[in-house]
C-alpha positions as CSV (number, residue, x, y, z in Angstrom):
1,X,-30.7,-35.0,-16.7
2,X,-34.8,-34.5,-18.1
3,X,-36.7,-36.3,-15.8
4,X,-38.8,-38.6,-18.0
5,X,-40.6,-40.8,-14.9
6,X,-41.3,-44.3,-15.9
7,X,-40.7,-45.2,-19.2
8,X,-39.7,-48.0,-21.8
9,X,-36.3,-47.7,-24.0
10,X,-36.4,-49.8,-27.1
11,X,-32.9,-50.9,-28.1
12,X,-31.4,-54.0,-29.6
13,X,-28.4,-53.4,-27.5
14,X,-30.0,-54.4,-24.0
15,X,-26.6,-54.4,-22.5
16,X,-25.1,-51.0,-24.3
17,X,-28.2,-49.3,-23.3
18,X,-27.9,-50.3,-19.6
19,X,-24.6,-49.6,-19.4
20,X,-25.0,-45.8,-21.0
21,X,-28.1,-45.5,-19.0
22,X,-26.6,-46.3,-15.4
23,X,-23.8,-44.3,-16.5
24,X,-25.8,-41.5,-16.5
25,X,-28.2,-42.1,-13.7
26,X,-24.7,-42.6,-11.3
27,X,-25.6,-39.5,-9.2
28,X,-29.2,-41.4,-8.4
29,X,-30.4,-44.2,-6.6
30,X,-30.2,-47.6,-9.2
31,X,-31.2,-51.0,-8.6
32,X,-31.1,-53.0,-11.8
33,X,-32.9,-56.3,-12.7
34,X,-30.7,-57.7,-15.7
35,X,-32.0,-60.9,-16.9
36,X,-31.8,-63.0,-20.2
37,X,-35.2,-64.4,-19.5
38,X,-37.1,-63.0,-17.1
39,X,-39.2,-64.9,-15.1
40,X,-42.2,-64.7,-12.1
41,X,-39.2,-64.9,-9.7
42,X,-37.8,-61.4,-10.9
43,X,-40.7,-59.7,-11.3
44,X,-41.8,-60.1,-7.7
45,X,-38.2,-59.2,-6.5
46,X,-39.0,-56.1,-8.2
47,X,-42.3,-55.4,-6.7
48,X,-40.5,-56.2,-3.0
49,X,-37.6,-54.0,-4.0
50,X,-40.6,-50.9,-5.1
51,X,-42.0,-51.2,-1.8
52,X,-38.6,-50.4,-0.2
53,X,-39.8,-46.5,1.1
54,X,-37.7,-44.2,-0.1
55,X,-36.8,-40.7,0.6
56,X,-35.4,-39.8,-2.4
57,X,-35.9,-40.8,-6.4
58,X,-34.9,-44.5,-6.8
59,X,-34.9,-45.7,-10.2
60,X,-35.3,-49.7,-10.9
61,X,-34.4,-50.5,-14.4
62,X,-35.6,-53.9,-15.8
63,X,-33.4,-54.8,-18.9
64,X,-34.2,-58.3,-20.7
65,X,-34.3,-59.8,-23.8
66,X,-37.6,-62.4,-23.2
67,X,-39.8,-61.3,-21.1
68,X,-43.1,-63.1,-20.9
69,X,-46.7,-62.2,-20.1
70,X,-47.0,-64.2,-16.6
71,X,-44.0,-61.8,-15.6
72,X,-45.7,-58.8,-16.8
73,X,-49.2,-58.9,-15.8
74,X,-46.9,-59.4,-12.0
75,X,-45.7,-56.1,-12.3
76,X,-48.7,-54.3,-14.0
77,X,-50.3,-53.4,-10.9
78,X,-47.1,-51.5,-9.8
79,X,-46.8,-50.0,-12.7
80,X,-49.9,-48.3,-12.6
81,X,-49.2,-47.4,-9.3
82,X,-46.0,-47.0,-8.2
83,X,-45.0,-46.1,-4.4
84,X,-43.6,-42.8,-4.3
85,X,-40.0,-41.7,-5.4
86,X,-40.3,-44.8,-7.5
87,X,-39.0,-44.7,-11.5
88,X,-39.3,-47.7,-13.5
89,X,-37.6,-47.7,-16.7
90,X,-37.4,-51.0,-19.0
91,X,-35.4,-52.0,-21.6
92,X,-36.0,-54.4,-23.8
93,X,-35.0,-54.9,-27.8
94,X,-38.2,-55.0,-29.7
95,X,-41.7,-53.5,-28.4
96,X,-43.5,-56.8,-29.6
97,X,-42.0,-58.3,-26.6
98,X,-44.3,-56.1,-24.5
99,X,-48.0,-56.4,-23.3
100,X,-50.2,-53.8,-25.1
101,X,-51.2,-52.8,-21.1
102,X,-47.7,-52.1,-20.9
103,X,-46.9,-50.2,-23.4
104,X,-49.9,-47.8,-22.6
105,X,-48.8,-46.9,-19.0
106,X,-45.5,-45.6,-20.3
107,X,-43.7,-43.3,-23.0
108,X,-41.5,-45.5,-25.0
109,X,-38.1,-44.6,-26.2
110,X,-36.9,-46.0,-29.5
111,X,-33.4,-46.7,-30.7
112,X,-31.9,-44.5,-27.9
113,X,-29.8,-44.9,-24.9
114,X,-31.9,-41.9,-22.9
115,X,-32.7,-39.1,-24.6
116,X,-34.4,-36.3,-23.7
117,X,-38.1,-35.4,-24.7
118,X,-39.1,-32.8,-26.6
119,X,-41.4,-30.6,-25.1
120,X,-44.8,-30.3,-26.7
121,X,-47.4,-27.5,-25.1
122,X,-50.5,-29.5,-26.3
123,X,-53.3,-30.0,-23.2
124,X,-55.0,-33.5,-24.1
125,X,-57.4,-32.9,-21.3
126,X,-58.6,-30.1,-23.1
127,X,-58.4,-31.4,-26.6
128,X,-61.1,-30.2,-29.5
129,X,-60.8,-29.3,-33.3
130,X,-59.5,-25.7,-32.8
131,X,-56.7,-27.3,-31.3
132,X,-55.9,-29.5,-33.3
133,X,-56.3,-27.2,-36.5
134,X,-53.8,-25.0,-34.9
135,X,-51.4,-27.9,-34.2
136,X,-51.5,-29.3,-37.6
137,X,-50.8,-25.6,-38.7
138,X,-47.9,-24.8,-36.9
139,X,-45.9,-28.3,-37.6
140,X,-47.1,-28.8,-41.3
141,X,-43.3,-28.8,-42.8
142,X,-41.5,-30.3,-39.9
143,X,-38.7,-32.9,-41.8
144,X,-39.2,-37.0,-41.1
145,X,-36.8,-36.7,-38.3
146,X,-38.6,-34.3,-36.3
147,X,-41.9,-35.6,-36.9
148,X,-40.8,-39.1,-35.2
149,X,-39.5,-36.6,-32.1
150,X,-43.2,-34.9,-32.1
151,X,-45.0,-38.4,-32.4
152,X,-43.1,-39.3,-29.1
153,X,-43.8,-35.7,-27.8
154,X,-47.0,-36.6,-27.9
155,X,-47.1,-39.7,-26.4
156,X,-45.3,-38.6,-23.5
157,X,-47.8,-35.4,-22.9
158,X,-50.9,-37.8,-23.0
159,X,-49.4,-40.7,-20.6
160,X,-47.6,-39.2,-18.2
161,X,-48.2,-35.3,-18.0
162,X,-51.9,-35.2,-18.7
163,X,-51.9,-38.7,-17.0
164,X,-54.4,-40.1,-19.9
165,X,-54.7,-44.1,-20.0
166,X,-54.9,-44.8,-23.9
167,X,-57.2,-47.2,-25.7
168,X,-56.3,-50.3,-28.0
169,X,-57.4,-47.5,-31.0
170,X,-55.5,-44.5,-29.5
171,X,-51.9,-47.0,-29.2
172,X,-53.3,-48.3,-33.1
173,X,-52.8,-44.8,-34.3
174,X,-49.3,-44.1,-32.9
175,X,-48.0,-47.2,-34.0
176,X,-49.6,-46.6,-37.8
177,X,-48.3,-42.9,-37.3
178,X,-45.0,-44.2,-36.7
179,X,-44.9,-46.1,-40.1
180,X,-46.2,-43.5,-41.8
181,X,-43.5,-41.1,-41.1
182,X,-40.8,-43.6,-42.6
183,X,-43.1,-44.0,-45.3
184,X,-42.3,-40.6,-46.3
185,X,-46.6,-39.9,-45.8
186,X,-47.5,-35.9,-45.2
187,X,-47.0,-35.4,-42.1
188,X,-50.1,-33.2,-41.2
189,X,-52.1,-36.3,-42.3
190,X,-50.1,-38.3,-39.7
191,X,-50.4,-36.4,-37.0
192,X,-54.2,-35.5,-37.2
193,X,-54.4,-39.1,-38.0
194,X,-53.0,-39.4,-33.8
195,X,-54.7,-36.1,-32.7
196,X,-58.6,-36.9,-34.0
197,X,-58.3,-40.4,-32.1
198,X,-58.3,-38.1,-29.1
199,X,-61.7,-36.4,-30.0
200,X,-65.3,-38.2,-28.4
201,X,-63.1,-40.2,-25.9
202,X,-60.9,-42.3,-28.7
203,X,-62.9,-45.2,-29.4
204,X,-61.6,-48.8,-29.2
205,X,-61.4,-51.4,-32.1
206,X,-62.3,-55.0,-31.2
């Protein structure tokens, strides 16, 4: 299995995707939270249940369909930090249901069960316009398909290799990016579009 760490799966089948996903996590440590609603009560039964030390990878899935912000802003904190050996992985059927804090501490997964990430060599940390210019040159044909795989590529290299907490600006561009693509738009323009938000520290619309 490509371990992703923490990360959100987006899928209108809550219970398909738990099911598929437990399936093939059997070999690991799962707890699972499976609520309908999910309320304060369950999110600091997950927080006692991440403090549990552990020697080995444990993975706590959280799969709901209404999840509200009092629950969330609980489990923030731990998501930001988590104790070690410690994977969250949440899945919920629409990212609106999210928290924009959320949704920029993890990669999210969309209209998938778990699948695996494709590997982009692209150091954020060390991002400037050479970079980019050679990015946008090497994937200026890629088809629709694989452009919505680089998009999440992407994603996962800046949050949770290089480690980089996004701004409100930075998540604005990968969302717009995202519609772009199934516009059909040219898809070096989409993803300088995500790249340039990277350069002079990606600045933040109020």
């Amino acid at each position: 299995m490509n371990d992703l760490g923490s990360h959100i799966i987006i899928n209108q089948e809550v219970e398909e995707t738990l099911v598929a996903l437990s399936q093939e996590l059997k070999s690991s440590r799962v707890i699972t939270f499976v609520e309908e609603d999910f309320k304060v009560e369950h999110a600091k039964a997950v927080v006692a249940e991440a403090y549990i030390s552990e020697e080995n990878l444990k993975y706590i899935i959280i799969a709901t369909k209404n999840f509200n912000s009092i629950s969330q802003n609980a489990l923030l904190k731990i998501f930001e930090e988590p104790p070690r050996n410690i994977v969250f992985i949440i899945i919920v059927p629409s990212k609106s249901i999210l928290l924009p804090t959320i949704r920029s501490r993890m990669p999210i997964l969309k209209n998938a069960h778990h699948q695996k990430i494709k590997e982009i060599d692209f150091d954020f940390s060390k991002i400037d316009n050479a970079m980019i210019f050679a990015f946008l040159k090497e994937y200026d044909r890629v088809k629709r398909n694989e452009a919505k795989e680089i998009l999440e590529a992407l994603f996962y290299r800046a949050t949770v290799i290089d480690q980089l907490i996004l701004t409100k600006y930075q998540l604005e561009c990968f969302d717009k990016a995202y519609r772009l693509i199934e516009l059909n738009s040219r898809v070096q323009s989409v993803f300088a579009l995500v790249l340039m938000s990277f350069i002079g520290g990606g600045k933040d619309v109020d």
